[in-house]
SEGUTI-268803 format. One record per residue: residue number from 1; chain; x negated, y, z negated of N, C-alpha, C in turn. Coordinates in steps of 0.05 Angstrom, whole numbers, plus 5000, padded with zeros to 4 digits. Atoms other than C-alpha are relative to their C-alpha. Layout:
N
{atom NUM,"A",{X,Y,Z},{X,Y,Z},{X,Y,Z}}
...
***
This chain:
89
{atom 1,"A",{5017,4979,4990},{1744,1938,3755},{5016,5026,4999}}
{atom 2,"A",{4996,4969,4993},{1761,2006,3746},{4983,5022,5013}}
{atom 3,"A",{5008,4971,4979},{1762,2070,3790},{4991,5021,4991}}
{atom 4,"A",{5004,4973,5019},{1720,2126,3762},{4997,5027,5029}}
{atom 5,"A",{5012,4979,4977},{1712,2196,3799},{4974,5014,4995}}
{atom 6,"A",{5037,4997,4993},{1636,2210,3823},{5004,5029,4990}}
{atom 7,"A",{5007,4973,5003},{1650,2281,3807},{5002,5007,4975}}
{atom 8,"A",{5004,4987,5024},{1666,2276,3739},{4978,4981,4992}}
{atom 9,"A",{5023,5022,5016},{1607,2220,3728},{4972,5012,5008}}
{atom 10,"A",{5027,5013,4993},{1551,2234,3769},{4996,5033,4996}}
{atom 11,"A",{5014,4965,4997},{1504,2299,3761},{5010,5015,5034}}
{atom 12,"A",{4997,4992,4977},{1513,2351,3820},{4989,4993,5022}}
{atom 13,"A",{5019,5013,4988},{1454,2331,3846},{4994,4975,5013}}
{atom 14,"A",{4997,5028,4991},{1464,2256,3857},{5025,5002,5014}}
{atom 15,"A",{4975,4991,4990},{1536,2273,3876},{4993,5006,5030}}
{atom 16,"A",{5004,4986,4972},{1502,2316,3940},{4987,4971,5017}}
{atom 17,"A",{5025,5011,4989},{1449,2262,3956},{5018,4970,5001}}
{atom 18,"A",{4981,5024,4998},{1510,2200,3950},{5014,5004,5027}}
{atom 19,"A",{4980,4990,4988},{1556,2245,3990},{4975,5000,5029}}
{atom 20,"A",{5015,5005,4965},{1498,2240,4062},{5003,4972,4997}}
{atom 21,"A",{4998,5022,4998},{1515,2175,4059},{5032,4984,5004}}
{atom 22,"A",{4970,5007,4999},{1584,2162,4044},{5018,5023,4986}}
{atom 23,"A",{4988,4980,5007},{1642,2206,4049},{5032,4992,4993}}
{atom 24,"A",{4967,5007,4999},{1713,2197,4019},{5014,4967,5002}}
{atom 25,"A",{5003,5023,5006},{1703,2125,4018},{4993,4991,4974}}
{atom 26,"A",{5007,5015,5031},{1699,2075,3954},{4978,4979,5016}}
{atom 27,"A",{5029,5005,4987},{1628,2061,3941},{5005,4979,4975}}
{atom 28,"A",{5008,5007,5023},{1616,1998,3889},{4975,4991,4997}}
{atom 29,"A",{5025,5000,5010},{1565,1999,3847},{5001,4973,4983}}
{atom 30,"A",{4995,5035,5011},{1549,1922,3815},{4978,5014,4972}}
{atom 31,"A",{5020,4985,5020},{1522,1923,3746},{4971,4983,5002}}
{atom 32,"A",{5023,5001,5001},{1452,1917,3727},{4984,4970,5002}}
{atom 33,"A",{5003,5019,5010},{1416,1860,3738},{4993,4988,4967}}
{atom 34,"A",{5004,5011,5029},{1416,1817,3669},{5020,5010,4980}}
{atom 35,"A",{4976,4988,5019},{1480,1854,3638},{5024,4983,5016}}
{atom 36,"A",{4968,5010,5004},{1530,1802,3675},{4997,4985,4983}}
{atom 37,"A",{5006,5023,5019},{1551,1753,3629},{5000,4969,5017}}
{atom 38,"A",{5002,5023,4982},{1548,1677,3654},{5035,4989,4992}}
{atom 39,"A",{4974,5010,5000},{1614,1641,3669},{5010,4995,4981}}
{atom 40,"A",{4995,5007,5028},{1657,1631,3604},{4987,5008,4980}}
{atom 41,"A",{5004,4989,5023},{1617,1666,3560},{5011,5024,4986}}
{atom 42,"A",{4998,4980,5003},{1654,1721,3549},{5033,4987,4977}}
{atom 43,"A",{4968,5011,5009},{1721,1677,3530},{4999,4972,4981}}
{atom 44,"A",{5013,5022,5024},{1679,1619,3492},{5004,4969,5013}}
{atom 45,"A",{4998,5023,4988},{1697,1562,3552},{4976,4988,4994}}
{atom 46,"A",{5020,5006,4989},{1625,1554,3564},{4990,4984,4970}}
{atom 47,"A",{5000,5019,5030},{1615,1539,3484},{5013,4983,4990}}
{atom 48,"A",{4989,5024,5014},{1659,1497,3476},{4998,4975,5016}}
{atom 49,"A",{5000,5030,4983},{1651,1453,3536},{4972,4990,4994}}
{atom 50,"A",{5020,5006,5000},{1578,1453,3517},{4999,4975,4966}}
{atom 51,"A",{4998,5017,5026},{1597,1428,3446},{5017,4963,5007}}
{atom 52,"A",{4985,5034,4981},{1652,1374,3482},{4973,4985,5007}}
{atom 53,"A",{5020,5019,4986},{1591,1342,3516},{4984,4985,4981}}
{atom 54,"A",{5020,5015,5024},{1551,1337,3457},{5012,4982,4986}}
{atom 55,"A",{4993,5033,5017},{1602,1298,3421},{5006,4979,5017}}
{atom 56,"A",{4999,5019,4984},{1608,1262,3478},{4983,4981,5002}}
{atom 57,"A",{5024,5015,4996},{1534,1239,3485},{5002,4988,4970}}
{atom 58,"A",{5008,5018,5040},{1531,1222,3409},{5018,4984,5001}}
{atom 59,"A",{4977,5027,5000},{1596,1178,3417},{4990,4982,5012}}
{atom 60,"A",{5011,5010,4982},{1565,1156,3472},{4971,4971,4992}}
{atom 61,"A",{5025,5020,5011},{1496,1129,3432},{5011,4994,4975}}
{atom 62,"A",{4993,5016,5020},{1542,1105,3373},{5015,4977,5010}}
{atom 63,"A",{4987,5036,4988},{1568,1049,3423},{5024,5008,5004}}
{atom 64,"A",{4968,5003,4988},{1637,1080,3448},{4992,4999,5030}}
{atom 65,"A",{4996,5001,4980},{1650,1058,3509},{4999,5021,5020}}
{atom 66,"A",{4999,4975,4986},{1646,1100,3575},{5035,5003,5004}}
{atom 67,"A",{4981,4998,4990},{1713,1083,3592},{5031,5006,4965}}
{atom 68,"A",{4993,4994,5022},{1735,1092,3517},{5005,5038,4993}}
{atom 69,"A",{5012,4978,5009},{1703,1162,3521},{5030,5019,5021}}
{atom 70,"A",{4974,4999,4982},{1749,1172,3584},{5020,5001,4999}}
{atom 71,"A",{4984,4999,5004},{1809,1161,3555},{5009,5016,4974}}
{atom 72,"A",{5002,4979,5021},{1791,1203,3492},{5001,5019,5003}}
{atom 73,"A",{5007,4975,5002},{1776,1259,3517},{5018,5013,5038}}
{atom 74,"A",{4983,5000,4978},{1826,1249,3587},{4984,5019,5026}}
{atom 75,"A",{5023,5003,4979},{1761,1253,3639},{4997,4983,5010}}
{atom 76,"A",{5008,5018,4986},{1749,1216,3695},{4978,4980,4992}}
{atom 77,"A",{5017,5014,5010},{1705,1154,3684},{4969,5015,5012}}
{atom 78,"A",{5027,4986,4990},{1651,1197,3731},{4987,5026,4988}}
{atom 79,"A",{4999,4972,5013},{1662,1256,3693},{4982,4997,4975}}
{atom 80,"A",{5008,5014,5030},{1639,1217,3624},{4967,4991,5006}}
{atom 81,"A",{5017,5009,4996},{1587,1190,3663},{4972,5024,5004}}
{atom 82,"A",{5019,4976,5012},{1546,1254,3683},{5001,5018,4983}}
{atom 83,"A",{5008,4991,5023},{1556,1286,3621},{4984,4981,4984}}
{atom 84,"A",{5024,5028,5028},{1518,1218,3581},{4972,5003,5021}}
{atom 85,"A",{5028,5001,4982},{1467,1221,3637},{4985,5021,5014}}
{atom 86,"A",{5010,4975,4996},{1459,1288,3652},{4969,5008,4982}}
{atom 87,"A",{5018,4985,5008},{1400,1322,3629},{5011,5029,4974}}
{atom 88,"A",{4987,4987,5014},{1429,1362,3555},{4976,5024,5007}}
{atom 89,"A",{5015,4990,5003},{1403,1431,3550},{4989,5013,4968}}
***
């Protein structure tokens, strides 16, 4: 998060009408709803753990074991388990 100054951002006008409110204090502003991104998407976690799962479930309905899957992929046997039984999206 960076520190910007209200006086070089904001019109005069919003500047006056910020300033009856708060003075000489840091004000944050959150962004917009629908412009954050969701967890890991920004760094590709979220795609790849989504891809992990899938080859998981397909191992899964070619007959590997759960506890096979578990030691493949070094996940708890419960871990293996709600990813195969989860609900994919």
């Amino acid at each position: 998060m960076d520190y910007k100054k209200a006086k070089r951002i904001l019109p005069k006008d919003l500047l006056d009408e910020v300033q009856k409110y708060i003075q000489g204090e840091y004000l944050y502003i959150p962004k917009a709803d629908g412009s954050r991104k969701k967890w890991g998407e920004k760094s590709g976690t979220r795609k790849e753990l989504v891809e992990r799962n899938q080859a998981i479930r397909h191992e899964f309905s070619q007959g590997k074991s759960i506890d096979e899957l578990s030691d493949e992929y070094y996940l708890a046997v419960n871990t293996i388990k709600k990813i195969i039984y989860s609900k994919s999206k």
